[in-house]
Backbone as CSV, one residue per row, in Angstrom:
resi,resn,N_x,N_y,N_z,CA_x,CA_y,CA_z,C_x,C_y,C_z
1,UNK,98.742,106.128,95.711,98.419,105.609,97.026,99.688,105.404,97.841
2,UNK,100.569,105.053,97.649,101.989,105.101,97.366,102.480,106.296,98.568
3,UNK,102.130,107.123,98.064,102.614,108.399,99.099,101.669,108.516,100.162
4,UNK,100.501,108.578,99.744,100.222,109.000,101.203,100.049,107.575,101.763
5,UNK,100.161,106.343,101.911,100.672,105.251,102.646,102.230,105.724,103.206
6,UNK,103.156,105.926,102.742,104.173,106.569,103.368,104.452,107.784,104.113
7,UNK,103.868,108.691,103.922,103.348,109.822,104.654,102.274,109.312,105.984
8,UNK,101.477,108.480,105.708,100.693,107.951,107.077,101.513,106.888,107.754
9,UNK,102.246,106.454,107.762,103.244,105.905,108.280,104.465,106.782,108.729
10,UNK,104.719,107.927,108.103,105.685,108.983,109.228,105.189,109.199,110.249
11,UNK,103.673,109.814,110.117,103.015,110.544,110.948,102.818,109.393,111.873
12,UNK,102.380,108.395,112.047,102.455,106.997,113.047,103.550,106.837,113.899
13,UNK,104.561,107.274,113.077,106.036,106.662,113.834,105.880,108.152,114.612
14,UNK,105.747,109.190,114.263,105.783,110.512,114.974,105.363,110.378,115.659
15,UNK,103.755,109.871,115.924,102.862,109.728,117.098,103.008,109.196,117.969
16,UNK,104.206,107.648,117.634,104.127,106.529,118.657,105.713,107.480,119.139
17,UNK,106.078,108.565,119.008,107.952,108.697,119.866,106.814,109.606,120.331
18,UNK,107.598,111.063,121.070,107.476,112.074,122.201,107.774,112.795,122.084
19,UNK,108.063,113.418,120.497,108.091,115.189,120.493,107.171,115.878,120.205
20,UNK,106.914,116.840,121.317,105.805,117.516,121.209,105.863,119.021,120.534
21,UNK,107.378,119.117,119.485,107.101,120.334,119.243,106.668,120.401,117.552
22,UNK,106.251,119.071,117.147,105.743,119.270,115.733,104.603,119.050,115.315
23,UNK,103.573,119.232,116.290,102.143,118.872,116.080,101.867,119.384,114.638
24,UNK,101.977,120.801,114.721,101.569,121.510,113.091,101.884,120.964,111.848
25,UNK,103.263,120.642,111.967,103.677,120.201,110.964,103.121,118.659,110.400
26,UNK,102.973,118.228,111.365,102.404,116.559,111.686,100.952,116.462,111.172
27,UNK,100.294,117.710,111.678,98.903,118.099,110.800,98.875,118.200,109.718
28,UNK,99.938,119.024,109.241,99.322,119.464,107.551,100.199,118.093,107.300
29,UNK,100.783,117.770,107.242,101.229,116.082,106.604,100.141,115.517,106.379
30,UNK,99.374,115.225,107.328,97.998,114.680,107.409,96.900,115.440,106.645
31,UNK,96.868,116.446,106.553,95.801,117.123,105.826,96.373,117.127,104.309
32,UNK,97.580,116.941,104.028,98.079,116.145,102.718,97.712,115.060,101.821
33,UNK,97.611,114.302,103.089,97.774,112.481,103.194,96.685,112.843,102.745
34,UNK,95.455,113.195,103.524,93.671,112.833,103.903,93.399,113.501,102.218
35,UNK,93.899,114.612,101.754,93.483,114.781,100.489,93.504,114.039,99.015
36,UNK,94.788,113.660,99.701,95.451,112.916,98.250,94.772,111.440,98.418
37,UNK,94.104,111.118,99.475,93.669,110.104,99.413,92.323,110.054,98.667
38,UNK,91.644,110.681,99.196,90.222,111.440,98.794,90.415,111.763,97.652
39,UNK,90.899,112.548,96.965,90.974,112.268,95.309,91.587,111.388,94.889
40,UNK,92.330,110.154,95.296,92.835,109.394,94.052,91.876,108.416,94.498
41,UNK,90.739,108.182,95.283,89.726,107.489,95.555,88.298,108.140,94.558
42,UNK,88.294,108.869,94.105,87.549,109.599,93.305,87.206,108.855,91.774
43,UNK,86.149,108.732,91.302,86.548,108.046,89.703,86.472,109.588,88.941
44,UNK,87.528,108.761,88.337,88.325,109.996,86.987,87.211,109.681,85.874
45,UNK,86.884,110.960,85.140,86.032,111.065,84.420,86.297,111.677,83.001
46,UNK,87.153,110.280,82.108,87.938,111.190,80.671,88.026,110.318,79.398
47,UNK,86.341,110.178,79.309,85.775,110.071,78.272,85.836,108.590,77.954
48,UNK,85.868,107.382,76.590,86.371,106.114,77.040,87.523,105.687,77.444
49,UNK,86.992,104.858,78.201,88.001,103.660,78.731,89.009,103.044,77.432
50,UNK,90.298,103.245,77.758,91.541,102.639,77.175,90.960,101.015,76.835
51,UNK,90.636,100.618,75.416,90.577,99.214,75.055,89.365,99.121,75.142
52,UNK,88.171,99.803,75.315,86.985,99.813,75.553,86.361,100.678,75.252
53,UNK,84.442,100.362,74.526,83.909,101.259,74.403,82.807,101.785,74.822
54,UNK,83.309,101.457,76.419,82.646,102.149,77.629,82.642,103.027,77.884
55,UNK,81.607,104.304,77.948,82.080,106.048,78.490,81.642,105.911,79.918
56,UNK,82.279,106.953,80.951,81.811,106.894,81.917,83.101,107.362,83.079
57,UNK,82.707,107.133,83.872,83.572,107.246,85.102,84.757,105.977,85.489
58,UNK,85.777,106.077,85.332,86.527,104.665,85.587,87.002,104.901,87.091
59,UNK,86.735,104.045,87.705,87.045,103.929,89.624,88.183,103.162,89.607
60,UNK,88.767,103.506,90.734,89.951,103.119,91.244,89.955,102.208,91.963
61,UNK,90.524,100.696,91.586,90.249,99.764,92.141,90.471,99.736,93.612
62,UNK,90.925,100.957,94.118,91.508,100.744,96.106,90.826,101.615,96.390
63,UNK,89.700,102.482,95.453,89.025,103.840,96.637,88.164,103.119,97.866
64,UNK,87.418,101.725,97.315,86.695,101.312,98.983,88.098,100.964,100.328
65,UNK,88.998,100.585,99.918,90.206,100.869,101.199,90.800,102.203,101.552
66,UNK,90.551,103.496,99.975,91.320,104.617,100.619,89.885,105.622,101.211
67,UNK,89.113,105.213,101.008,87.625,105.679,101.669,87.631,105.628,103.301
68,UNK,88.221,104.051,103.286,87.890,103.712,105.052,88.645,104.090,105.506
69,UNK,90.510,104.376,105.273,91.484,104.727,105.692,91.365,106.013,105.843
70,UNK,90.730,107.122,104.911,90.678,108.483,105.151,89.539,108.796,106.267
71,UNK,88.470,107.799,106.287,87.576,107.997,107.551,88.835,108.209,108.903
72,UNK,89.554,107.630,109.273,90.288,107.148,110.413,91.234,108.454,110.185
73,UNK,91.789,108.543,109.079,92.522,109.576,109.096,92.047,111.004,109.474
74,UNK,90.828,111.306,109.045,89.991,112.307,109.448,90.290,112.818,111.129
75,UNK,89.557,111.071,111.719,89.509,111.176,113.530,91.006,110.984,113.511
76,UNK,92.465,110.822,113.227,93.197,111.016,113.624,93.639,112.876,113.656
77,UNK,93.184,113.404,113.014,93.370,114.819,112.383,93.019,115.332,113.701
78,UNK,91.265,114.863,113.569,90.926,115.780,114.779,91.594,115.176,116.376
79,UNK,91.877,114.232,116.407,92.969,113.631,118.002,93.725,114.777,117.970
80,UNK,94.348,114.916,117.239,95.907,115.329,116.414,96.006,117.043,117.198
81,UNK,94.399,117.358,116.783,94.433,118.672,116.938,94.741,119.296,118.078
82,UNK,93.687,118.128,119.120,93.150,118.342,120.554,94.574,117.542,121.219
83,UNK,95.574,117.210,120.597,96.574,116.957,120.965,96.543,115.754,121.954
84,UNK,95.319,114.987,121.774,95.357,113.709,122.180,95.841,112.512,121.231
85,UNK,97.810,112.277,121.811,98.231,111.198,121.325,97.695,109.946,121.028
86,UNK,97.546,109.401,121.925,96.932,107.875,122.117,95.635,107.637,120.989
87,UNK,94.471,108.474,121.019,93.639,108.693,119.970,93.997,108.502,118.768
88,UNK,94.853,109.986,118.108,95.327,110.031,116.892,96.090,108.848,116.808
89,UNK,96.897,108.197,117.663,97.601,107.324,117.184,96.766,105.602,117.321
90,UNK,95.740,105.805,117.375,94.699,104.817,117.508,94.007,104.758,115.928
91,UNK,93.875,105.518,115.645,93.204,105.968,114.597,94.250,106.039,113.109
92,UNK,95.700,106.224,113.462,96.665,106.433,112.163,97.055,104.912,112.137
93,UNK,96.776,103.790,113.505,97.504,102.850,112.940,95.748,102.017,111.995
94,UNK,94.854,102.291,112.613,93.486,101.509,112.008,93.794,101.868,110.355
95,UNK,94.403,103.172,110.176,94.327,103.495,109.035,95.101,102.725,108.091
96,UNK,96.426,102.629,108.473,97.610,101.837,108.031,96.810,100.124,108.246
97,UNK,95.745,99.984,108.794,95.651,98.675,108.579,94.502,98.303,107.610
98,UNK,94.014,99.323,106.744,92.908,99.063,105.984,93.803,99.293,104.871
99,UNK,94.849,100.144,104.698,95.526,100.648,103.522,96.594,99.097,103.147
């Protein structure tokens, strides 16, 4: 979670200055972020639980925060695209505030 909290926080600081020649790059950062979030929000599925003899799916105690944060991250993607600052950057800081 680690990274892409730091990675959504570049892309924030990117959004809130005024260069307009790295949108792309600023995207796939984000289409980075939005993945890695989305799977480490995922429950891992590998057989029992360490100390337990529970089988099943073990969840990640932060996927309901990296769930809501990747919602926002999503609508920042699409701001991002349509190259509406203010949006995306409406949307990357909501994100940074659920994370």
């Amino acid at each position: 979670m680690a990274d892409a909290k730091n990675s959504l926080k570049s892309i924030v600081e990117w959004l809130d200055g005024t260069d307009e020649a790295g949108w792309e790059r600023q995207i796939e950062l984000g289409e980075q972020c939005r993945s890695e979030m989305e799977r480490t929000a995922r429950p891992k599925y590998s057989g029992a639980r360490k100390g337990s003899h529970q089988f099943g799916p073990e969840r990640n105690p932060d996927a309901g925060k990296l769930n809501r944060a990747a919602s926002h991250v999503r609508a920042m993607l699409s701001a991002m695209r349509n190259r509406n600052r203010a949006a995306a950057l409406e949307h990357g800081r909501a994100a940074m505030a659920v994370m």
